[in-house]
C-alpha positions as CSV (number, residue, x, y, z in Angstrom):
1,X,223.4,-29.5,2.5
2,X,220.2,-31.6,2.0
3,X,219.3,-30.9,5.4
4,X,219.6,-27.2,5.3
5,X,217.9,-26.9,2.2
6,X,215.1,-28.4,3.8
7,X,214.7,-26.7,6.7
8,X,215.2,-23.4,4.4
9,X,212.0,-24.7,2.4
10,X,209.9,-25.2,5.4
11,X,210.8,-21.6,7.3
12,X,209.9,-20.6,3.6
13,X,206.3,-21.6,3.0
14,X,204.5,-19.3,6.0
15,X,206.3,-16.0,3.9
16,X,204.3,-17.0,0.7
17,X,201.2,-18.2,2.1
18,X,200.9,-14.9,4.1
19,X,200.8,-12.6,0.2
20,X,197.8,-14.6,-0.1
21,X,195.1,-11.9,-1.2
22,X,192.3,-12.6,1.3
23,X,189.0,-12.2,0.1
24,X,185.8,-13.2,2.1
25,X,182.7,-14.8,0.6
26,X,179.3,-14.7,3.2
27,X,176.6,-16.6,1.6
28,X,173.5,-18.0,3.0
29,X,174.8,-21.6,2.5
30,X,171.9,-23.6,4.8
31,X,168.5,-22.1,6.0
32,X,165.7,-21.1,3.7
33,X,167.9,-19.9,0.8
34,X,171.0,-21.8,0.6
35,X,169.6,-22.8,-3.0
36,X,171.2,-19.4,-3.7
37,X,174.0,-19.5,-2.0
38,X,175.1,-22.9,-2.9
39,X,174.4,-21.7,-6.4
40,X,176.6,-18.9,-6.0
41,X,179.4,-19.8,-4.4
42,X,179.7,-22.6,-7.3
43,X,180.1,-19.4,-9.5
44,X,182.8,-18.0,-7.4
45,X,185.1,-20.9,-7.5
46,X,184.6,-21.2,-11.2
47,X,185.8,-17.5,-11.3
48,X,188.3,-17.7,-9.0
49,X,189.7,-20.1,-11.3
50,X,189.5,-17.9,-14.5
51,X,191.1,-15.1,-12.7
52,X,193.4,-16.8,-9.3
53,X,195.5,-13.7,-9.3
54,X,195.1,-9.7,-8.9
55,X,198.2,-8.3,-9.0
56,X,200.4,-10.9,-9.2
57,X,199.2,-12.4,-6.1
58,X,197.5,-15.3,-5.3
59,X,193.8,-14.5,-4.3
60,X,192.6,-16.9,-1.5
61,X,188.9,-17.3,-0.9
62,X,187.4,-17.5,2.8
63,X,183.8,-18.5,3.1
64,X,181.0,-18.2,5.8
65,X,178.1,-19.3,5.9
66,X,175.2,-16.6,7.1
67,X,172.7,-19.0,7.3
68,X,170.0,-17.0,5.5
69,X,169.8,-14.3,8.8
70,X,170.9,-11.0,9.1
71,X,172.4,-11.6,12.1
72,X,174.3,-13.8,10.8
73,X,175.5,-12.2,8.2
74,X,176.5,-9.4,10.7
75,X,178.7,-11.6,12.2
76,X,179.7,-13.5,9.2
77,X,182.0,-9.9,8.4
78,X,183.1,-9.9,11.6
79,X,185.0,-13.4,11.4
80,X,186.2,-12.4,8.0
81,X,187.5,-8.9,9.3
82,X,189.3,-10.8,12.2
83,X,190.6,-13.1,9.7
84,X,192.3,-10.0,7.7
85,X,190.2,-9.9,4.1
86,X,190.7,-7.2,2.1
87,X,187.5,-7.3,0.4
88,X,184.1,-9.7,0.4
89,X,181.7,-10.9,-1.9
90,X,177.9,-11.4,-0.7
91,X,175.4,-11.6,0.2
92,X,172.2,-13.3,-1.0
93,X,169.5,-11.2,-0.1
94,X,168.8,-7.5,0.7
95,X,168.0,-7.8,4.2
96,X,171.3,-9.5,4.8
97,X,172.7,-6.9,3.0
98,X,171.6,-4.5,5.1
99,X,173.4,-5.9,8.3
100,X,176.6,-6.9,6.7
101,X,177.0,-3.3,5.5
102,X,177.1,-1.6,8.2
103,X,179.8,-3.5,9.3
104,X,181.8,-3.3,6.0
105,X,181.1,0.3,5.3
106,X,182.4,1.4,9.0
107,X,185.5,-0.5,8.4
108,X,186.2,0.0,5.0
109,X,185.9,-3.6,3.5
110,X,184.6,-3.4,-0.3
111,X,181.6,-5.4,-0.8
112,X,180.6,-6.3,-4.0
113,X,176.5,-7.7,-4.0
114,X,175.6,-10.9,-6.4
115,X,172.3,-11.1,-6.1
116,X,170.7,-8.7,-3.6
117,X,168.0,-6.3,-5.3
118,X,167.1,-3.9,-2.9
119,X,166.5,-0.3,-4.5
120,X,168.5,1.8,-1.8
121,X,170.5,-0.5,-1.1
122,X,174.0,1.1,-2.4
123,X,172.8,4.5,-1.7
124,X,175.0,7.1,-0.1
125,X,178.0,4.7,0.5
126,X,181.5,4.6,-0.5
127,X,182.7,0.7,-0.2
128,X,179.7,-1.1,-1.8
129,X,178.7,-2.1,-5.6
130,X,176.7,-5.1,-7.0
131,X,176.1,-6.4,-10.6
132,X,172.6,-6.8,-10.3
133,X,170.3,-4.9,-11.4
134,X,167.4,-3.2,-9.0
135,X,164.2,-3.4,-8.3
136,X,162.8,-0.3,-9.7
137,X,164.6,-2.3,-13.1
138,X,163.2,-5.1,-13.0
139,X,159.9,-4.1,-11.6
140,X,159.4,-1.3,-14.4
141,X,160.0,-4.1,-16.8
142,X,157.5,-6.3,-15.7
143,X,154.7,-3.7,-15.6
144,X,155.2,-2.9,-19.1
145,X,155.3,-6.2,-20.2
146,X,151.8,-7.3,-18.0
147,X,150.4,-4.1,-18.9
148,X,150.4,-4.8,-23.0
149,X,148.2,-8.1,-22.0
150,X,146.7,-7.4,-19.1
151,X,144.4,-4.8,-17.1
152,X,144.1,-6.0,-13.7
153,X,145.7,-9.0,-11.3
154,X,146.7,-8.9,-7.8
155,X,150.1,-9.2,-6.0
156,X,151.4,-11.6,-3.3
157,X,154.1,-10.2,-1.1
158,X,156.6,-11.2,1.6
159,X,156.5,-8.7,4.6
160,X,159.6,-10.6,6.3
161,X,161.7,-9.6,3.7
162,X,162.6,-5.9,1.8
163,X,163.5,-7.4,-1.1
164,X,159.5,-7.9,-1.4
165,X,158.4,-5.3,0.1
166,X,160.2,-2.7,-2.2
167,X,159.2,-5.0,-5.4
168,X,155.9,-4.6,-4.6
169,X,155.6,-0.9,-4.2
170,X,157.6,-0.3,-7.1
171,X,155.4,-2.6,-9.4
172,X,152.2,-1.6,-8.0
173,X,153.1,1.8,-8.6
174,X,154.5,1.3,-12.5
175,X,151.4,-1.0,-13.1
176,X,148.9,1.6,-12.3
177,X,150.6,4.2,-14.5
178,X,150.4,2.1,-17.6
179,X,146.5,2.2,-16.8
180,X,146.5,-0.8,-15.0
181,X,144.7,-2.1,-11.5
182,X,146.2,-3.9,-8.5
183,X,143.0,-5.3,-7.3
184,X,145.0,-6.9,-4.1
185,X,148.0,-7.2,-2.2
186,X,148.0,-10.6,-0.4
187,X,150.6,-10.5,2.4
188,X,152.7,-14.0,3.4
189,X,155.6,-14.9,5.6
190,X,159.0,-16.6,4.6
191,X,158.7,-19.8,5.6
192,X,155.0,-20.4,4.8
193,X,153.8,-23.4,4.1
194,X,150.1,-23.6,4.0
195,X,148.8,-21.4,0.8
196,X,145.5,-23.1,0.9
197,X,143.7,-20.0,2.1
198,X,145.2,-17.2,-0.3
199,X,144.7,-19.9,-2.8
200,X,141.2,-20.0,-2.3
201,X,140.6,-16.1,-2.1
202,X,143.0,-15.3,-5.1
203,X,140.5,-18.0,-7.3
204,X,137.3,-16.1,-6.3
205,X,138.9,-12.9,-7.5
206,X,139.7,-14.1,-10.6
207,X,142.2,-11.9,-11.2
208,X,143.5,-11.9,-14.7
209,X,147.6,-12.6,-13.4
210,X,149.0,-12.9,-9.7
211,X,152.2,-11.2,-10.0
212,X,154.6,-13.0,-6.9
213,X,156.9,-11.0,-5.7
214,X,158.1,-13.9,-2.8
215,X,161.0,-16.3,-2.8
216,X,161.0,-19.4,-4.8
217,X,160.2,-21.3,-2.3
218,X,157.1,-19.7,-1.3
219,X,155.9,-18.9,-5.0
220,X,156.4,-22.4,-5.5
221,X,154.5,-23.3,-2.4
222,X,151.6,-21.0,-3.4
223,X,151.4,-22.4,-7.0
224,X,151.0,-25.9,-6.0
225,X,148.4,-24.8,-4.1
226,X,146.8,-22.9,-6.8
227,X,146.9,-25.1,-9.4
228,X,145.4,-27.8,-7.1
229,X,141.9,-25.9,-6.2
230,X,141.5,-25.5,-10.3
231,X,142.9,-21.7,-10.4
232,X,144.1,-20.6,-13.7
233,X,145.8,-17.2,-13.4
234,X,148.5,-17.1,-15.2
235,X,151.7,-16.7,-12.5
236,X,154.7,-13.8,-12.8
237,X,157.7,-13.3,-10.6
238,X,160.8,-11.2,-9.9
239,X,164.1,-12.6,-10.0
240,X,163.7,-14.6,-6.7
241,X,162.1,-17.3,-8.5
242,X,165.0,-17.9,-10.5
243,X,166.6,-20.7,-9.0
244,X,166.3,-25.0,-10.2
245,X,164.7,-25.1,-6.7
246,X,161.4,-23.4,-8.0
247,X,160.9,-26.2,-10.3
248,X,161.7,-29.1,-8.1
249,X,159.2,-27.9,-5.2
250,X,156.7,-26.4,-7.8
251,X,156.7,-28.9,-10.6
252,X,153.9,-29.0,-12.5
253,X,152.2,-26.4,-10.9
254,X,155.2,-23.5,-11.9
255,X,154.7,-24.7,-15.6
256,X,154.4,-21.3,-17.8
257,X,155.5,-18.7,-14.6
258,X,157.2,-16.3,-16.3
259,X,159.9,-14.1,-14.5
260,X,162.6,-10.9,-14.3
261,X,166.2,-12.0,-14.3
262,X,169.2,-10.9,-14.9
263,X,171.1,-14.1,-17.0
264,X,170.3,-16.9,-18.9
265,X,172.8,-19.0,-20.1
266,X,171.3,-19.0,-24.0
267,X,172.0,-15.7,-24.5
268,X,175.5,-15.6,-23.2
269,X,176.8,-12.2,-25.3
270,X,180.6,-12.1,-23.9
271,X,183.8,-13.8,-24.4
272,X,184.4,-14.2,-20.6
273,X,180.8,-15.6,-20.4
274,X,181.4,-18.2,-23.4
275,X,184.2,-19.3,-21.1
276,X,182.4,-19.3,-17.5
277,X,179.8,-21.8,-19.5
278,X,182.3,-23.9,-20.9
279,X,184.3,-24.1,-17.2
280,X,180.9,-24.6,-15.7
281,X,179.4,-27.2,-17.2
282,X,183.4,-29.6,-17.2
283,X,183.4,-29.2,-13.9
284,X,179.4,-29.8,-12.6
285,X,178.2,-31.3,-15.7
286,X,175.2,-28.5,-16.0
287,X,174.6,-25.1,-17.1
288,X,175.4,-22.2,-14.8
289,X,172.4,-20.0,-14.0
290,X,171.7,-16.7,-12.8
291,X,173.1,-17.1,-9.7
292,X,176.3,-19.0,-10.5
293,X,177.0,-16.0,-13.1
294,X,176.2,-13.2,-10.8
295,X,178.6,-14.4,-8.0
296,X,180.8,-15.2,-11.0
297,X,181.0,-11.7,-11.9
298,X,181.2,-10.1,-8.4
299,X,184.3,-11.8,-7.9
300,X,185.7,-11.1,-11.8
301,X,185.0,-7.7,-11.2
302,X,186.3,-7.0,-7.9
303,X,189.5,-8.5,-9.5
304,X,189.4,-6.8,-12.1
305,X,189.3,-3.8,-9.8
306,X,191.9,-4.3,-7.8
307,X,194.2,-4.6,-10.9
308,X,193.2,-1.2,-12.5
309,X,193.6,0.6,-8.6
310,X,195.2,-1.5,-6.2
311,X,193.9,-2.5,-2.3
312,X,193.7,1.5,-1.3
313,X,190.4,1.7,0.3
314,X,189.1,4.8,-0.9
315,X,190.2,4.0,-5.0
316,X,189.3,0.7,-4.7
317,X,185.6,1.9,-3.2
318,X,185.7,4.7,-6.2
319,X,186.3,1.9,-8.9
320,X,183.7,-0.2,-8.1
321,X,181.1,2.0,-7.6
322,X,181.8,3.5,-11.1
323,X,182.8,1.3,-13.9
324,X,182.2,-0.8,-17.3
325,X,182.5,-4.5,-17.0
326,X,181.9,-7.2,-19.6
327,X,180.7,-10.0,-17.2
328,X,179.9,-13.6,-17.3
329,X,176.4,-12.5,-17.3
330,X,175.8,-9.5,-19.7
331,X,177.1,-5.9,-19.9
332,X,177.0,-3.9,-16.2
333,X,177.2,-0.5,-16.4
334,X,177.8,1.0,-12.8
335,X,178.0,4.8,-12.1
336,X,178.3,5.8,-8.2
337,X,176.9,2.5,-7.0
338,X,173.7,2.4,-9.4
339,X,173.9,-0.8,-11.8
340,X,173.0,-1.1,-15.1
341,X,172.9,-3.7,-16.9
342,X,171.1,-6.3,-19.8
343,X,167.7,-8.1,-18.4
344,X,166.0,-11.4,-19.7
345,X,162.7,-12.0,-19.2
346,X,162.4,-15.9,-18.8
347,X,159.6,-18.5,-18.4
348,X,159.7,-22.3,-17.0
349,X,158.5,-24.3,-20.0
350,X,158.6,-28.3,-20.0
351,X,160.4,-27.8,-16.7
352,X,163.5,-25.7,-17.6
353,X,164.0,-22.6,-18.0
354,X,163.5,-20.6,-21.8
355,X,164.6,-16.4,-22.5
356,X,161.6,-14.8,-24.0
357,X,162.9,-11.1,-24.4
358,X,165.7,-9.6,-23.6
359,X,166.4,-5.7,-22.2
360,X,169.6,-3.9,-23.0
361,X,171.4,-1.3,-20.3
């Protein structure tokens, strides 16, 4: 009888593994990111273990790496499609964004976006949401905020990337309604390394503020370099700067740049954020940030989702691009794919990060 129990168990454990709920994660975990991804799929596993069931099964998380390239990312879908996921969670940036959804929109995969800014981004679809805000937000927010100090400044931009590109239009373009002037637009490349040049121009200008609307890496890059020939200009970013990375490359030299972001873990306003901080900080011995929290509530809210509607395609795709959701990081409103949500303006001061003002939806 021992025996046949046994065997019973063993023929037993494929049947429950197999009502796993599969949901993919594709993050930009190495390449010129993976500061962000890392970050973010920290949040996710914190998440997953507030909320390990939807539906009274197990959820089972399947993660692959994009490395930072839309290619990748392209592919990255098509190895968690093969590998049956119901639903993913990703990515980083806009421009992989843009390749994994084709892919998910044609086969009718949710995707719900951390951290990926991009205006048109969830435009015209029916299987994609993020709890982000965008960048006509963010950038509207910042052009009020310079204009009420300042009257004219210069931008630098990344053409390799449309996260950039569309910050920089849209700022450029609120800026100069409030009165102000863009006196240049200084074009760079990710992966940059030598700022020397800009540097030098950007200090001759003398603008009154360089608004940055790069990655962290490269605005950290370019204030090192700025700080170093004597400029002064007081630095602003979008959201991009906000990960620990910014201050470990930038040091010094990022001391008093002041970006857009959606979370900081001071102003935590929800019960189910009170919680993420407290989960977060026994298990990696920090506070969460942006990223962690915006992952964090990708994955609490695709859950959540899938409880109210079940796995059908088309009401799953209709619940998440129109819904309320108290998340780790703030209040999201989201109504047919546009997200709003609360905004924290936040400046690097004695090397960590401080809220200065916050925005509600």
């Amino acid at each position: 009888m021992v025996i046949i129990l046994l065997i019973s168990l063993i023929f037993s454990l494929p049947a429950y593994a197999s009502d796993n709920l599969k949901i993919g994660v594709y993050l930009s975990m190495t390449g010129p990111v993976a500061a962000w991804g890392q970050e973010e799929w920290k949040g996710i596993k914190i998440a997953h273990k507030m909320k390990p069931f939807a539906r009274g099964r197990k959820i089972e998380l399947i993660l692959e790496d994009n490395a930072s390239h839309p290619e990748n990312a392209a592919l990255s879908i098509e190895r968690l499609i093969d590998k049956g996921v119901k639903a993913v969670i990703g990515p980083v940036t806009t421009t992989n964004a843009l390749a994994g959804l084709a892919l998910t929109e044609k086969q009718k995969i949710i995707d719900i976006i951390p951290s990926a800014n991009g205006l048109h981004l969830t435009d015209n679809k029916k299987y994609t949401a993020r709890v982000c805000f965008t960048n006509d937000i963010q950038a509207n927010i910042m052009a009020q905020y310079l204009a009420a100090k300042y009257s004219k400044g210069v931008i630098i931009s990344d053409i390799s990337q449309d996260y950039s590109i569309g910050l920089t239009h849209l700022f450029a373009g609120d800026f100069k309604k409030l009165g102000g002037k863009i006196l240049n637009i200084y074009h760079v490349n990710s992966g940059d390394s030598d700022f020397s040049a800009i540097a030098t121009e950007i200090k001759g200008v003398k603008p009154a503020f360089i608004y940055m609307t790069t990655y962290y890496n490269e605005t950290a890059l370019f204030a090192r370099s700025f700080r170093e020939l004597g400029g002064k200009a007081p630095i602003f970013s979008g959201s991009a700067a906000a990960t620990d990375s910014l201050i470990k490359i930038g040091g010094d030299a990022v001391e008093g740049l002041i970006f857009t972001d959606d979370y900081d873990p001071k102003i935590t306003i929800t019960k189910s954020g009170k919680r993420f901080v407290k989960l977060f900080q026994k298990k990696y011995g920090e506070m969460p940030d942006s990223a962690e929290a915006l992952a964090a509530d990708s994955y609490l809210y695709l859950i959540s989702s899938i409880d109210k509607v079940g796995l059908n395609a088309k009401d799953l795709g209709k619940a998440v691009r129109n819904g309320r959701f108290d998340g780790v990081s703030g209040i999201i409103n989201i109504k047919n794919g546009k997200t709003y949500r609360t905004t924290v303006i936040r400046e690097v001061k004695n090397g960590k990060f401080v809220p200065i003002a916050l925005f509600s939806p």
